[in-house]
C-alpha angles and dihedrals in degrees: 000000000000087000091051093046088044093053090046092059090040085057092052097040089055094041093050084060093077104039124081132127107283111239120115113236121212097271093042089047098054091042083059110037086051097043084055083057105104103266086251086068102047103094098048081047086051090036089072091026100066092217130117111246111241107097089036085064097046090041084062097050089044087051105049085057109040107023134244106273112126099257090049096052094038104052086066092077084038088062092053089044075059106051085041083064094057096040088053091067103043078051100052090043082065089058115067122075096226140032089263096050086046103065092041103059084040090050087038090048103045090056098036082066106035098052096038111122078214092056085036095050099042081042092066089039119103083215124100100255095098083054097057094046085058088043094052093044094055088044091060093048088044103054100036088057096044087047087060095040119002097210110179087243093055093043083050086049098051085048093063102038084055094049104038078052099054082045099052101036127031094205083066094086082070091052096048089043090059094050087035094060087037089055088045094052085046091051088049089050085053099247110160101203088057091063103053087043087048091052088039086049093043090040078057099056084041081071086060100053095093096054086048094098086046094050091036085060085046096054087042103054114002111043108129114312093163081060136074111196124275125224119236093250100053087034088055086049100047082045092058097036082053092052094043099055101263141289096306133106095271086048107049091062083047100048095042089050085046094046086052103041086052089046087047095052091043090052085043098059095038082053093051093043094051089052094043095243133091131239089209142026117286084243091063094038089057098042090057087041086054105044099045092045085058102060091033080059103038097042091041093050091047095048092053091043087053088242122149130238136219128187098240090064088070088069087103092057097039095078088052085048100048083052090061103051083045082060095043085049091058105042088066102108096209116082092211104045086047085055099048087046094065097034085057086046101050094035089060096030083051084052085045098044090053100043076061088059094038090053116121098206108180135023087221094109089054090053111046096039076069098048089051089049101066098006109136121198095248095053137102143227125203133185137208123207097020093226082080093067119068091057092050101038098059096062096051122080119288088235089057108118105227137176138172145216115293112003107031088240131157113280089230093095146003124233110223088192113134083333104175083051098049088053102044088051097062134107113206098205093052088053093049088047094056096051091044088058092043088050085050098175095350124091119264113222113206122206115196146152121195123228106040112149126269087007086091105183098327099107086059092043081062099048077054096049097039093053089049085063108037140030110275107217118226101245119082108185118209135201132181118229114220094260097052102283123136121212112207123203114198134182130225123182129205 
């Protein structure tokens, strides 16, 4: 009967991963409308984008096969939610120090991700953090496996996954310093297999050397300019409310059993350390070391460097994560406590998981359902802030003329480029002018949303020029964004 029940959820994890309401939001609409660029474009696309270019190429091959309908876009990164469940397991099998321990991380593991509301969410994303959770997860078979026996396929191995890594996430150079400086320490110690892994490791950021003056040009003028920077302590708690489903009544129980789980396996471990033996094998040490290193590192730099941080920048931690409280899990002595543990875990993690789906992330269906409603040919959209503009584009007719705040470029995309002076430089009533002109005798429909970063009060600056030029008409429509943000659509005549 528990096999049954535990198939079952697995069914449902996996199917989970490719349903969610279909709207686009921002990020997912830009990924695609830039992976549908011909591949020759794609760097100058990524240049004023800020992102590596690894999904974004197999975006385009999936693409070009399957469409680019939300469910079709986004069930490449369900595939990969997929392949991370089954990895999870072969991971977590590395893990135990005994047949028995064995089969119960890999068990653990495979169920910790399957049923997480975070795997489940990034799973139904068109975005590349799917794909870093798969890469991480190869990268912890396959060193624990070259650490035991450095075969030149499993170094190779090791060499592409750190690379394809560099090349998906950019959070991922915290992740390869720290096993970078552990490999080093090993080397110095005169372990042999840490010096194979650390040439395997160097020969994989070799891979990203010819994407190094594209990158170099991202760190210098995009970053995160919707963002202000995040402190360690609010950045660890975004992270573990992520992981735990959200701030709702299925994900505070998940996100306390995971908090704990994670505190047990880290006293573990200092325990452990103070009496010279470990709680748990070296593989698993190193894998929480690891893991938590990593996001100490990554949350801490970016702080410093006044970057924000998003939850979903954690996806390269959260395998290493996921491990730990599978460890946590095991480690339990009594059989029925361990059970009820993971059934708790994969009933509110199932609820989660669904609340994900369920998840309505953009009013740009609602919008632009209106728009389409009463659009004429003649007419004309604009946007303000422009990073309204690629998830609503893309469901009104190709023939629409549309234009966003401050350029006047296509709403297909958003230039991050020097973003906060772009901005600062605008006139609004230039800008209204310009689109008045472009409408001629046709109405001009702004979409706008107050309160955008870096924008100040100049969207609103445009809805006041606009209406000293036009007619404004009588109806403001109105629709509330998932975190609380309104968009607004206004009319304006001839």
């Amino acid at each position: 009967m528990f096999g049954v029940v535990v198939v079952v959820g697995l069914a449902a994890a996996a199917g989970l991963r490719f349903v969610a309401q279909p709207d686009l939001w921002l990020d997912e609409a830009l990924t695609v409308n830039i992976a549908q660029l011909p591949l020759d474009q794609l760097r100058g696309a990524l240049l004023r984008d800020g992102a590596p270019p690894l999904y974004y190429v197999l975006l385009h091959g999936w693409i070009g096969v399957f469409g680019t309908s939300s469910f079709a876009v986004r069930s490449l990164s369900g595939a990969f939610g997929v392949i991370a469940v089954g990895l999870a397991f072969i991971a977590g099998t590395r893990l135990g120090r005994d047949r028995t321990e064995q089969r119960w991380m890999g068990f653990t593991a495979m169920i910790v991700v399957a049923v997480s509301p975070y795997a489940i969410h990034y799973s139904t994303e068109a975005r590349m953090y799917s794909l870093t959770m798969v890469l991480v997860l190869l990268g912890v078979i396959l060193g624990i496996d070259a650490w035991r026996r450095p075969t030149p396929v499993r170094l190779a191995g090791i060499a592409l996954v750190t690379g394809a890594l560099l090349l998906t996430q950019y959070w991922s150079f915290f992740m390869v310093g720290v096993v970078l400086v552990g490999l080093a320490l090993g080397t110095w110690r005169h372990l042999r297999p840490a010096r194979r892994l650390l040439v395997a490791v160097l020969v994989g950021c070799a891979i990203f050397l010819p994407w190094l003056p594209t990158f170099r040009r991202q760190l210098a003028h995009t970053g995160t300019p919707w963002d202000t920077a995040t402190s360690p302590v609010a950045g660890a708690v975004k992270a573990m409310v992520a992981f735990g489903g959200g701030r709702n009544p299925e994900g505070w129980p998940q996100i306390a059993a995971l908090s704990a789980l994670l505190v047990l396996v880290i006293a573990m471990v200092v325990v452990g350390a103070k009496r010279s033996e470990s709680p748990t094998s070296g593989a698993a040490l190193t894998v929480i070391v690891v893991g938590l290193g990593t996001f100490a590192v990554g949350i801490v730099g970016s702080w410093l460097a006044g970057v924000g941080f998003q939850d979903r920048y954690a996806a390269v931690v959260f395998p290493c994560i996921a491990l730990a409280v599978a460890v946590g899990v095991a480690t339990i002595g009594d059989l029925r406590l361990r059970v009820a543990i993971l059934i708790a875990l994969a009933g509110l993690g199932l609820l989660g998981g669904i609340r994900a789906a369920r998840h309505v992330r953009t009013p740009s269906g609602a919008v632009a359902s209106m728009l389409r409603a009463d659009l004429q040919p003649t007419d004309v959209i604009a946007y303000c802030p422009d990073q309204l503009g690629p998830s609503t584009a893309r469901l009104l007719p190709d023939t629409t003329r549309q234009f966003t705040f401050p350029d006047l470029a296509s709403p297909r995309f958003v230039d991050w480029t020097d973003y906060a002076e772009r901005n600062d430089a605008a006139v609004p009533g230039r800008f209204a002018r310009q689109v008045g002109d472009r409408a001629g005798t046709g109405r001009v429909w702004l979409v706008w949303s107050p309160g955008y970063r870096t924008f100040g009060t100049k969207c609103e600056a445009v809805v006041n020029a606009l209406g000293r030029t036009r007619t404004p008409f009588d109806v403001v429509r109105s629709f509330d964004g998932p975190d609380g943000d309104t968009v607004e659509v206004r009319r304006f005549d001839p």
